[in-house]
Structures are given as C-alpha cells and as structure tokens.
N, C-alpha and C positions, 0 to 999 in steps of 0.2 A: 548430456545437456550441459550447457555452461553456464559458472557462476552468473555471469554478465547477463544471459536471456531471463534467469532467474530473476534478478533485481528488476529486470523491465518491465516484466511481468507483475511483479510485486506495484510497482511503483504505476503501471496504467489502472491497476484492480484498485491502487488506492485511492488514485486520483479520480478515479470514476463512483467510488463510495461516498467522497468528501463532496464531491459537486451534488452526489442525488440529497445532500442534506443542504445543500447551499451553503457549502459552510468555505471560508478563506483557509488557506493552510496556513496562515495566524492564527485563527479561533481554534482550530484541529490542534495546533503545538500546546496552544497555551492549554486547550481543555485536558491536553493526556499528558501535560505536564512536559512537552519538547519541544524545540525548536524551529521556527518557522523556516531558518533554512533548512535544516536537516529535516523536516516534512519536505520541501521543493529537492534535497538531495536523495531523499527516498522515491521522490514519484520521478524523478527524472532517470532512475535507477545507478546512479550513485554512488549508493548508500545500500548495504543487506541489511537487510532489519532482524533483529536480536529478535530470539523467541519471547523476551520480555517486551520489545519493544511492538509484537504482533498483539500481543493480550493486550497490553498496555490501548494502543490502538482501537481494537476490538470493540472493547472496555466502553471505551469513550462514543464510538459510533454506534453503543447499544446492540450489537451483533456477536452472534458467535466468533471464536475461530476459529471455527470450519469455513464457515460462510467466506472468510476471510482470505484463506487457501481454497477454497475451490474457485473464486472469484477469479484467483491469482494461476493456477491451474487450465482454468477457461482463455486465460488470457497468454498463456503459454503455448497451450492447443492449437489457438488462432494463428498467434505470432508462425508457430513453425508450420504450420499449412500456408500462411501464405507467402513463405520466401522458397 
C-alpha cells in the first residue's frame, strides 16, 4: 500500500471525527495546539501525521488511538474495495 492511500485515509477518518463533534478544523488546531491548515492539509491527505501528532489529536477528540487507526484502517479497507 502507499504512503499516499495512507494519508487519505488518515485524513477522511479525521475529517469524519472532527464533524461528529461539530467542531471547524480551526477549533480542532487550536484545541491540540496545530494549525488550521495543516488540520485541512491532514484531512486532505497532504500531510502524514507524526505519531505525536495522532495522540496529540486523539487527546483532543477525547478518544483513544486505536479508535483513531482503526477508524483510519476502515477507511483504507473501503478506499481499496472500491477502486
């Protein structure tokens, strides 16, 4: 698999955590202490996210990370079944 399906992956799991909070990926940066683009260049998959910056993340959304990765995993699974 590639870096690239990787980061999409990461980046729809995140984008789909931060809306079930209703939260702007403004409020997400600033709450885990990053940057509102580099949140829009994570969910766009852009950006790989540092293992500090998945805790980090995590952290902020009140969730494990596991949750975090298998969220991102589910969304991997998908991705490569449906192309």
């Amino acid at each position: 698999m590639k870096t690239k399906n990787h980061n999409k992956a990461f980046g729809i799991a995140l984008a789909k955590l931060r809306k079930e909070e209703q939260w702007s990926q403004e409020f997400l940066g600033f709450e885990s202490d990053l940057t509102r683009t580099f949140i829009s260049l994570l969910e766009r998959g852009q950006r790989s996210p540092t293992l500090n910056t998945i805790f980090r993340i995590a952290s902020t959304l009140n969730i494990g990370v596991d949750e975090v990765i298998r969220k991102t995993l589910n969304e991997l699974s998908a991705n490569t079944h449906s192309t």
